[in-house]
C-alpha positions as CSV (number, residue, x, y, z in Angstrom):
1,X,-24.8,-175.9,81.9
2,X,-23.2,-174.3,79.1
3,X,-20.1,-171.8,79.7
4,X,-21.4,-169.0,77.8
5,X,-25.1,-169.5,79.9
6,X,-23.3,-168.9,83.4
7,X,-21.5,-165.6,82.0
8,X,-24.0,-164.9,80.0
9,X,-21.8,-164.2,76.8
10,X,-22.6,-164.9,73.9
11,X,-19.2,-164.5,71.7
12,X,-20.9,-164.3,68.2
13,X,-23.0,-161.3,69.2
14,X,-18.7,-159.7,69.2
15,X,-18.4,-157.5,66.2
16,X,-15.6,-154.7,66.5
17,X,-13.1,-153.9,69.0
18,X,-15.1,-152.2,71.8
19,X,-17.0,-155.2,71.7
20,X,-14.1,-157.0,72.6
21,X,-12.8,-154.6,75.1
22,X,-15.9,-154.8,76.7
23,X,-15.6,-158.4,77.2
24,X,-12.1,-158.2,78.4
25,X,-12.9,-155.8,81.3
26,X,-16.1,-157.8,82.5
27,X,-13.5,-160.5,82.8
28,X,-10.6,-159.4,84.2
29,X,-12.6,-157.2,86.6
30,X,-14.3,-159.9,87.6
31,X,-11.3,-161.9,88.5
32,X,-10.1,-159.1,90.3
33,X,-12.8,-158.9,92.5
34,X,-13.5,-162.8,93.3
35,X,-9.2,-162.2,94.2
36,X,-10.5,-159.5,96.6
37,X,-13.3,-161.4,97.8
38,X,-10.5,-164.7,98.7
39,X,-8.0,-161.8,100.1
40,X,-6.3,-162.5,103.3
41,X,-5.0,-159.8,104.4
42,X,-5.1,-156.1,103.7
43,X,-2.3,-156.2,101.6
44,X,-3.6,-158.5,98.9
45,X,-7.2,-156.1,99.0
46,X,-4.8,-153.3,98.5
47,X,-2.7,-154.6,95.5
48,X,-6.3,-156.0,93.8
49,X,-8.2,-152.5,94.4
50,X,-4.9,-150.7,92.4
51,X,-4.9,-153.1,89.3
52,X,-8.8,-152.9,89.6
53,X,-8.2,-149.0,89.3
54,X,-5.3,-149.4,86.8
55,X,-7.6,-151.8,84.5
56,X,-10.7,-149.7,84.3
57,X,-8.0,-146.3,83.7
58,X,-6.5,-148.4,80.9
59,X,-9.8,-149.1,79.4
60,X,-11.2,-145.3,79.3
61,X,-7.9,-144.2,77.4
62,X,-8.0,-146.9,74.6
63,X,-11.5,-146.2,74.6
64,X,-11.0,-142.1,73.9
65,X,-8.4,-143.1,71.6
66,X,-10.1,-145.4,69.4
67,X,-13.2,-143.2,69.2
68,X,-11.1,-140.5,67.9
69,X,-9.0,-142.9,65.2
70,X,-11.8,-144.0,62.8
71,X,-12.1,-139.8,62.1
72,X,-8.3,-139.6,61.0
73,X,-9.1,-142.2,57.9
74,X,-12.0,-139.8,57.1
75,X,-10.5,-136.7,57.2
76,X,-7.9,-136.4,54.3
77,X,-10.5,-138.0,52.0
78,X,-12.2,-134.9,51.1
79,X,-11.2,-132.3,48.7
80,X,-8.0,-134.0,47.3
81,X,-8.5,-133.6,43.7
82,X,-8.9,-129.6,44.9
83,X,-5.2,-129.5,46.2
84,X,-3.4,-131.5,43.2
85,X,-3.5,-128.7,40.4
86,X,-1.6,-128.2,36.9
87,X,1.6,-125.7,37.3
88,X,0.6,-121.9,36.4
89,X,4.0,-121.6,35.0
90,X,6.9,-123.3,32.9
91,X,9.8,-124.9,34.3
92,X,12.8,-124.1,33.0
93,X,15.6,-126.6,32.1
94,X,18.3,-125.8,35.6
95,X,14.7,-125.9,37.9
96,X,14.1,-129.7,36.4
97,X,17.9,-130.3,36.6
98,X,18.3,-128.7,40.1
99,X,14.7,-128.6,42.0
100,X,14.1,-126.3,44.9
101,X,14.1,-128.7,48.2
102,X,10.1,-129.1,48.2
103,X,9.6,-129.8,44.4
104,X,11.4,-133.0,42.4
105,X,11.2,-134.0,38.7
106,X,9.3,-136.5,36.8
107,X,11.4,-140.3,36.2
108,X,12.0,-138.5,32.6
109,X,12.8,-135.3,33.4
110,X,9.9,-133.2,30.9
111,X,8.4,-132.0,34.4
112,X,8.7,-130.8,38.3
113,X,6.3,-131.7,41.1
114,X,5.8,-130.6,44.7
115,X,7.1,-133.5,47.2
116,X,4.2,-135.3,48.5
117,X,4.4,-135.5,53.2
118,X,6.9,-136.9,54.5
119,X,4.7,-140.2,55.5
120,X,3.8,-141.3,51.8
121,X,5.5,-143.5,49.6
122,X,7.4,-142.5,46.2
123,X,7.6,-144.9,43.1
124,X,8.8,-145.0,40.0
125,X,7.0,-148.2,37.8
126,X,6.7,-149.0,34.7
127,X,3.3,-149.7,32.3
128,X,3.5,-153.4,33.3
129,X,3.7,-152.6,37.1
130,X,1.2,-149.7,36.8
131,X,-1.6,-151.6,36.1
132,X,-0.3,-154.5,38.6
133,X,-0.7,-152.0,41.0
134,X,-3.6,-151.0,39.8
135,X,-5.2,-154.7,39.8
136,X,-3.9,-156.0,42.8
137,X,-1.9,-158.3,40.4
138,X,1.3,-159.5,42.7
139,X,1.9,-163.2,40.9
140,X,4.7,-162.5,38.4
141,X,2.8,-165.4,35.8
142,X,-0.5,-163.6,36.5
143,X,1.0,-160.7,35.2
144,X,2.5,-161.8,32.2
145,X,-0.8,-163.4,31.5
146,X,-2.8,-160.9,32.0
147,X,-0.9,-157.7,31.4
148,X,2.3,-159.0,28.8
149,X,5.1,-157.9,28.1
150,X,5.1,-154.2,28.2
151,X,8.4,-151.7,28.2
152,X,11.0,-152.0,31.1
153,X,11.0,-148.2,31.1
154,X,10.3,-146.7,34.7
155,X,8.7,-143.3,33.0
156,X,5.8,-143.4,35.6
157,X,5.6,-141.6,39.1
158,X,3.0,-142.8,42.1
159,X,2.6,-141.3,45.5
160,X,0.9,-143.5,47.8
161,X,-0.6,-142.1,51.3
162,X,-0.2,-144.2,54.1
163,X,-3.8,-144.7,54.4
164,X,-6.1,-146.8,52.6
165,X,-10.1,-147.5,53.7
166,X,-11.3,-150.5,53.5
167,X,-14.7,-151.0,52.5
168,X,-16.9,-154.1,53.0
169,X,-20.3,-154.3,51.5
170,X,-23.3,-155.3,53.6
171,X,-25.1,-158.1,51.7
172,X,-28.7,-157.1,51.0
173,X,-27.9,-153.7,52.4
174,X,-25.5,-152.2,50.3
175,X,-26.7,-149.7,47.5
176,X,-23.7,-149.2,44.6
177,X,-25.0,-146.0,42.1
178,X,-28.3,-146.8,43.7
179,X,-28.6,-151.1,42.9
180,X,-28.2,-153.4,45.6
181,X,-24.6,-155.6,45.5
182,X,-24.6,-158.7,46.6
183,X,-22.0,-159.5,48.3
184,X,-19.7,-159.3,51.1
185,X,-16.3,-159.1,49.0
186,X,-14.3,-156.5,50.1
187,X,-11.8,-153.9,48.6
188,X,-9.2,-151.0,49.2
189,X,-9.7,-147.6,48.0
190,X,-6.3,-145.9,48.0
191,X,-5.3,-141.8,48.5
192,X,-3.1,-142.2,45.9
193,X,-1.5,-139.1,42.7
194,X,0.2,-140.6,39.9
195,X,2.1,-139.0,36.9
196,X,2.3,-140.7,33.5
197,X,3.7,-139.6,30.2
198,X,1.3,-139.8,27.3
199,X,2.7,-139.9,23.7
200,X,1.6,-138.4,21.1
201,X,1.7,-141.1,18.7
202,X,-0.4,-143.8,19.8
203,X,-0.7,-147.3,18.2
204,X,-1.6,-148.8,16.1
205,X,-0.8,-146.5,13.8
206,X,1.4,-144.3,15.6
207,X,0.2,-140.8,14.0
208,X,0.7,-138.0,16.2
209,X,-3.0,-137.1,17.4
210,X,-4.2,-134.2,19.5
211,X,-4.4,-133.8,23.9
212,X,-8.4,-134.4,23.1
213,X,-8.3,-137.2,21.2
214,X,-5.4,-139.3,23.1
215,X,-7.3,-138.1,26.5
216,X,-10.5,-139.4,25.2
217,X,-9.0,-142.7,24.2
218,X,-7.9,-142.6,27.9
219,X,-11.7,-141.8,29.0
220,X,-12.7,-144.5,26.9
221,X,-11.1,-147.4,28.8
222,X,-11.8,-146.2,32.2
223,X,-15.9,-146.1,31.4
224,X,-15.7,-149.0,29.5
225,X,-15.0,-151.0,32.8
226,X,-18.3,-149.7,33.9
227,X,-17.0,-149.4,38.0
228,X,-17.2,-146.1,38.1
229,X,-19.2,-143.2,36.2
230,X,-17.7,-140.2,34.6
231,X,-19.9,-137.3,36.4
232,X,-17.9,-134.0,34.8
233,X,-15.2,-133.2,32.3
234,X,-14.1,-129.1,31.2
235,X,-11.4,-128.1,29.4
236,X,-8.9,-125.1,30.4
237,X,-6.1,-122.9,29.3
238,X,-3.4,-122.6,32.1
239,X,-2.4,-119.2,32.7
240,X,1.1,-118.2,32.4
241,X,2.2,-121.1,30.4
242,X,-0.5,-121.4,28.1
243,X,-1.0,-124.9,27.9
244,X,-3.9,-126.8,27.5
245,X,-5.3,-129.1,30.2
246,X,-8.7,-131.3,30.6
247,X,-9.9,-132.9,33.6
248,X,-12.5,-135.8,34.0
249,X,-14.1,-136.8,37.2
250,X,-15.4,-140.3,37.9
251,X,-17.2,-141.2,40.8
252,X,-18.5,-144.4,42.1
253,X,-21.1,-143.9,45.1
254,X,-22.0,-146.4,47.7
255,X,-24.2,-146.3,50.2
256,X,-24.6,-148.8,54.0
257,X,-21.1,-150.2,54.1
258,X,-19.1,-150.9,56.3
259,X,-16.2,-148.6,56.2
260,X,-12.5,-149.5,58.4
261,X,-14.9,-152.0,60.3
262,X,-17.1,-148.5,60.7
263,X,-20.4,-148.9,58.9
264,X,-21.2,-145.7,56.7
265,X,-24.2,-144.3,55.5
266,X,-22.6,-142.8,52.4
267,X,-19.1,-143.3,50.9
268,X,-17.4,-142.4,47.5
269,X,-14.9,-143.6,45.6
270,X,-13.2,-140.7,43.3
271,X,-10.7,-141.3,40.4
272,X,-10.0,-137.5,38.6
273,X,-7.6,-137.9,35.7
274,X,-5.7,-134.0,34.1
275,X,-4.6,-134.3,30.8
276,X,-1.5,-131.7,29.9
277,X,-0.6,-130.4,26.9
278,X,3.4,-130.7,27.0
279,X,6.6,-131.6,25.2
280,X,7.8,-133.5,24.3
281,X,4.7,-135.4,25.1
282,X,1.3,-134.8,26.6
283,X,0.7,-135.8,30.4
284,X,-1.7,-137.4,32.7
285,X,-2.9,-136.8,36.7
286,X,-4.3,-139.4,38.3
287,X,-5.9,-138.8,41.8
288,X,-7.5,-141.5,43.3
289,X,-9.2,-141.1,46.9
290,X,-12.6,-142.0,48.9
291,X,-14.5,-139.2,49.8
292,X,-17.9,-138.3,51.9
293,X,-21.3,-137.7,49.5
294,X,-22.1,-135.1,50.9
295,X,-18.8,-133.0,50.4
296,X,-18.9,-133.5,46.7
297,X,-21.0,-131.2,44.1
298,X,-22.8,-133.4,42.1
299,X,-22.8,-131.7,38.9
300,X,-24.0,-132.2,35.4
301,X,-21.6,-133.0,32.6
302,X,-20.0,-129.7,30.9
């Protein structure tokens, strides 16, 4: 007879860890008890009943824990783009040079920022390793390929979170803006805010253009990959320095995924880029995060 008929087991029906924890406390409770069952004296019944005790103990706390840690890669999802907001007021040159302890200035110096937590990451890259970040590009001759030869100058700032969700598509299942996707290729969908300067003269003629026009060149590119879809964009005058400022909001929406091994009914993946009028050039905020569907307003272009 088959091992898996006599147990009763059958290890492909194992998907997720308290699957597997299930398995391993049938097991080693059941060796625990035959050991009581061959016991000869009271000692040994006594030191089986404690790790019998000690096992199943062990087993409700990683239980408890694990059923509380797939709600921490949740949380912080929602509502990022709300707390990452343009400056209501002009730095002056001894802030930039001197920042307060919770504030620190851009790679080239045009600009302060508050300090991301403690627990997230802090680079300075430059184009080239942007968008190698960006495409999961890590083999140097890929890059050169792909990307070329771009400037050595590290001008742009990322903060990184420590968490990123995973999400696995369900073939046959899983509905992308509403069409099925088939297949199980997963990816990463960062918590990520990154800072890059934005000349005013852009090639290929290198004529200074407007905050609009270089922000809508930006635009361009991003829906041109057609991943995600550009769901609002406004304009705004920031008060106290008077600088202009335009935000677009992409979003791309999923739906029966599987989600840090997790399946989710609805899931969103949210890239909000801020354009800034400044000087001596114009910057953009990127804010990349996953968010719950039904935590974001689904509004209408402006």
């Amino acid at each position: 007879m088959n091992i898996y008929e006599k147990i009763k087991v059958d290890p492909t029906k194992i998907k997720g860890p308290y699957s597997l924890l299930a398995l391993f406390l049938l097991v080693v409770e059941g060796l625990l008890g035959y050991w009581i069952s061959l016991a000869q004296s009271s000692l040994e019944r006594s030191i089986a009943g404690v790790l019998i005790a000690i096992v199943l103990l062990g087993f409700l706390y990683a239980f408890v824990r694990w059923r509380k840690s797939p709600i921490k890669a949740l949380r912080p999802m929602q509502g990022l783009s709300d707390n990452v907001t343009p400056a209501k007021k002009e730095a002056t040159k001894i802030e930039v040079e001197k920042p307060q302890p919770d504030m620190m200035a851009g790679p080239n110096r045009t600009y302060l920022i508050t300090k991301p937590p403690e627990n997230w990451t802090i680079h300075e890259l430059t184009y080239g390793e942007w968008l190698s970040e960006n495409l999961n590009i890590s083999d140097p001759v890929a890059q050169q390929k792909i990307i070329g030869q771009g400037s050595n100058e590290r001008n742009i700032l990322v903060f990184n979170a420590p968490i990123t969700t995973k999400i696995v598509p369900i073939p046959g299942q899983t509905l992308i803006e509403g069409r099925k996707f088939l297949t199980a290729l997963g990816f990463e969908v960062p918590i990520r805010v990154a800072v890059l300067p934005l000349e005013k003269a852009q090639p290929p003629l290198f004529i200074e253009r407007t905050l609009e026009h270089n922000f809508q060149a930006i635009l361009s590119q991003i829906t041109a990959q057609g991943v995600v879809t550009l769901r609002q964009i406004h304009s705004n005058v920031l008060q106290g320095s008077g600088r202009r400022s335009i935000t677009a909001e992409f979003r791309q929406d999923m739906s029966n995924v599987m989600v840090n091994d997790i399946k989710q009914d609805n899931i969103s993946s949210n890239i909000t880029v801020i354009g800034i009028e400044g000087e001596p050039c114009d910057h953009l905020l990127y804010i990349y995060y996953p968010s719950l569907q039904n935590n974001i307003k689904n509004s209408p272009l402006d």
